[in-house]
C-alpha positions in Angstrom: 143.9 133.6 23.8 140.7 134.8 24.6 139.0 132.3 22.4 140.6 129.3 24.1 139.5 131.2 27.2 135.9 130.9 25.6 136.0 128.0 24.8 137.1 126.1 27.5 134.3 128.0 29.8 131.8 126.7 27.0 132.7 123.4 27.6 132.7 123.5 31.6 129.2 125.3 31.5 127.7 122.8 29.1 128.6 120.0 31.2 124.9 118.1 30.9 126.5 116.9 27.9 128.9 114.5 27.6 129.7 112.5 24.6 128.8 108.2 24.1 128.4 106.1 21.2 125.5 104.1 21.0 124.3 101.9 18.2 120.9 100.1 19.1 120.3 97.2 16.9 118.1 97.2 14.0 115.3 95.1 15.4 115.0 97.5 18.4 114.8 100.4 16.1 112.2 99.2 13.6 110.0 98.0 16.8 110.2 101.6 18.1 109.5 103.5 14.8 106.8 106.0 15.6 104.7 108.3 13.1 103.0 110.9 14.5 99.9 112.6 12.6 101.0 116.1 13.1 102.6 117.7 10.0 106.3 117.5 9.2 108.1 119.8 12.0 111.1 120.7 13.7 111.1 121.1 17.1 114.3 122.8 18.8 114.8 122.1 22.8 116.9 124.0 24.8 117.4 123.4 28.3 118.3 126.7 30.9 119.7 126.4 34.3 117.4 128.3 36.2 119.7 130.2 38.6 121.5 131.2 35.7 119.4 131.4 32.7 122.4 129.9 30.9 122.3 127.1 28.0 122.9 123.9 29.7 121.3 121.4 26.2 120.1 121.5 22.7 118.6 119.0 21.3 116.2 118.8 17.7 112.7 116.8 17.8 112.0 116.3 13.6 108.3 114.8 12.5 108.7 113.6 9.6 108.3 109.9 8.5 109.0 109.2 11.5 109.7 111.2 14.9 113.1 110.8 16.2 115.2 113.5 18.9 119.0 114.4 17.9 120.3 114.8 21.2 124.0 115.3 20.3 126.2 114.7 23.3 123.4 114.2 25.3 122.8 111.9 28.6 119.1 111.0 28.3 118.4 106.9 28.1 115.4 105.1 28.0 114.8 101.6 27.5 111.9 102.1 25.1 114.2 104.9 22.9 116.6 103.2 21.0 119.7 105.1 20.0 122.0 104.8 16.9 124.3 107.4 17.7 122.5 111.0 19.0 119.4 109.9 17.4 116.5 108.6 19.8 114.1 106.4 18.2 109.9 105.5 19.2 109.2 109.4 20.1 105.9 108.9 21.2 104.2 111.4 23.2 104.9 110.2 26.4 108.7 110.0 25.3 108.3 113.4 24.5 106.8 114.2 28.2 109.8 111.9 29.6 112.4 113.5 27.7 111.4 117.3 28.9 111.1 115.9 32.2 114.7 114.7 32.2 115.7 118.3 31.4 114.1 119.9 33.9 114.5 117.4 37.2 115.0 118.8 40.3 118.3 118.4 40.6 119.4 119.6 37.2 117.3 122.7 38.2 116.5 123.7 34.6 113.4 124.3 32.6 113.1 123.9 28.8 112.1 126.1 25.9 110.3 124.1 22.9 110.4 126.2 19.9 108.3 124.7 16.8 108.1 125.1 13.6 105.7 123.9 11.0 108.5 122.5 7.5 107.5 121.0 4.8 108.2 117.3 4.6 111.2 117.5 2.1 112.9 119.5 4.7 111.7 117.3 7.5 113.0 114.1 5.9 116.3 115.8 5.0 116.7 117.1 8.5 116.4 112.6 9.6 119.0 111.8 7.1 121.1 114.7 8.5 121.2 113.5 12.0 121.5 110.2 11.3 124.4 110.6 9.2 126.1 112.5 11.6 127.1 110.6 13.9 128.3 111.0 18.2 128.4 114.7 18.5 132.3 115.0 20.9 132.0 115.9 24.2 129.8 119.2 24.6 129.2 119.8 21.3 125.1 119.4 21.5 124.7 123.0 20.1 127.6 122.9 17.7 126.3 120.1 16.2 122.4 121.0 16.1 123.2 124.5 14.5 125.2 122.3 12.0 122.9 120.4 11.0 120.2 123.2 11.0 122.1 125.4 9.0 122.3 123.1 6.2 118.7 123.2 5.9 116.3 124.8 3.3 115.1 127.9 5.2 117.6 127.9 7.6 120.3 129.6 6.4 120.3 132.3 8.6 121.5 129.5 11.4 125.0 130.6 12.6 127.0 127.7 14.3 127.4 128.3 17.6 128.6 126.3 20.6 125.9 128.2 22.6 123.2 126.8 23.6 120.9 130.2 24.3 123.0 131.7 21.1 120.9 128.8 19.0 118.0 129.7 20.7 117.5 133.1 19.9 118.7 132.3 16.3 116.1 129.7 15.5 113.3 132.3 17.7 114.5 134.7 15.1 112.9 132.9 12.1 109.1 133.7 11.3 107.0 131.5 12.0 108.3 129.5 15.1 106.1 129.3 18.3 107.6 128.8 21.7 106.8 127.9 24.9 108.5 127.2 27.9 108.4 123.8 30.5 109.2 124.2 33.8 
């Protein structure tokens, strides 16, 4: 009983995301593909209310071939990111700067921790295939799904799946190497 209890709080407190199926057609994907020069990487982003310093959103930023966000059960749209499922599409760094800004709006009252870590491409490219074959994370499932697919990973393994947003983020802080740093 006290699971279901859990649970069902998890889902009310995550309630920035909500589940949609989006499949953007293959024109406006290949327009939007964007390679960044930085080396292969994932980026984990984790959005906390501030009054609370609860886990209100995970989403996974990979560089690889291409940059791309996995923003499972997420609300963020823009008309120059195409989505096919969770995955966003034409990352660009002013995408990137959009995207955080979403997260920490004034009325979502939240600020975002970016922690970063430096893979090697391998595990980059598997971490694309990963969220793209993964399809629309259900309702509230952003961290559920992220740690899934992290887990999975070479190097990862010590990834738990958790429904928790902040529970991911102390996981992933947990592995050497990973910088952090905090937008407000």
């Amino acid at each position: 009983m006290r699971s279901l209890v859990l649970a069902l709080c998890t889902v009310l407190a995550l309630g920035a995301c909500s589940a949609k199926s989006v499949w953007a057609p293959d024109d406006a994907v290949a327009k939007a593909v964007y390679r960044h020069n930085g080396p292969p990487k994932l980026t984990l982003l984790t959005s906390f209310k501030n009054e609370t310093g609860q886990g209100a959103h995970t989403s996974l930023m990979i560089n690889g071939s291409q940059r791309v966000i996995f923003n499972p059960s997420g609300s963020y749209n823009h008309e120059l990111t195409p989505e096919r499922h969770d995955v966003l599409f034409g990352i660009t760094p002013q995408m990137v700067d959009l995207y955080t800004d979403y997260h920490t709006r004034e009325d979502f009252k939240a600020h975002v921790l970016v922690q970063e870590i430096i893979v090697s491409r391998e595990v980059a490219e598997m971490a694309i295939r990963a969220v793209m074959a993964n399809g629309t994370a259900p309702y509230a499932q952003c961290s559920l799904s992220t740690s899934s697919i992290l887990s999975g990973l070479p190097g990862f393994g010590t990834i738990k799946q958790t429904w928790l947003p902040k529970k991911l983020s102390q996981q992933f802080g947990a592995i050497s190497g990973v910088t952090t740093r905090t937008i407000h």
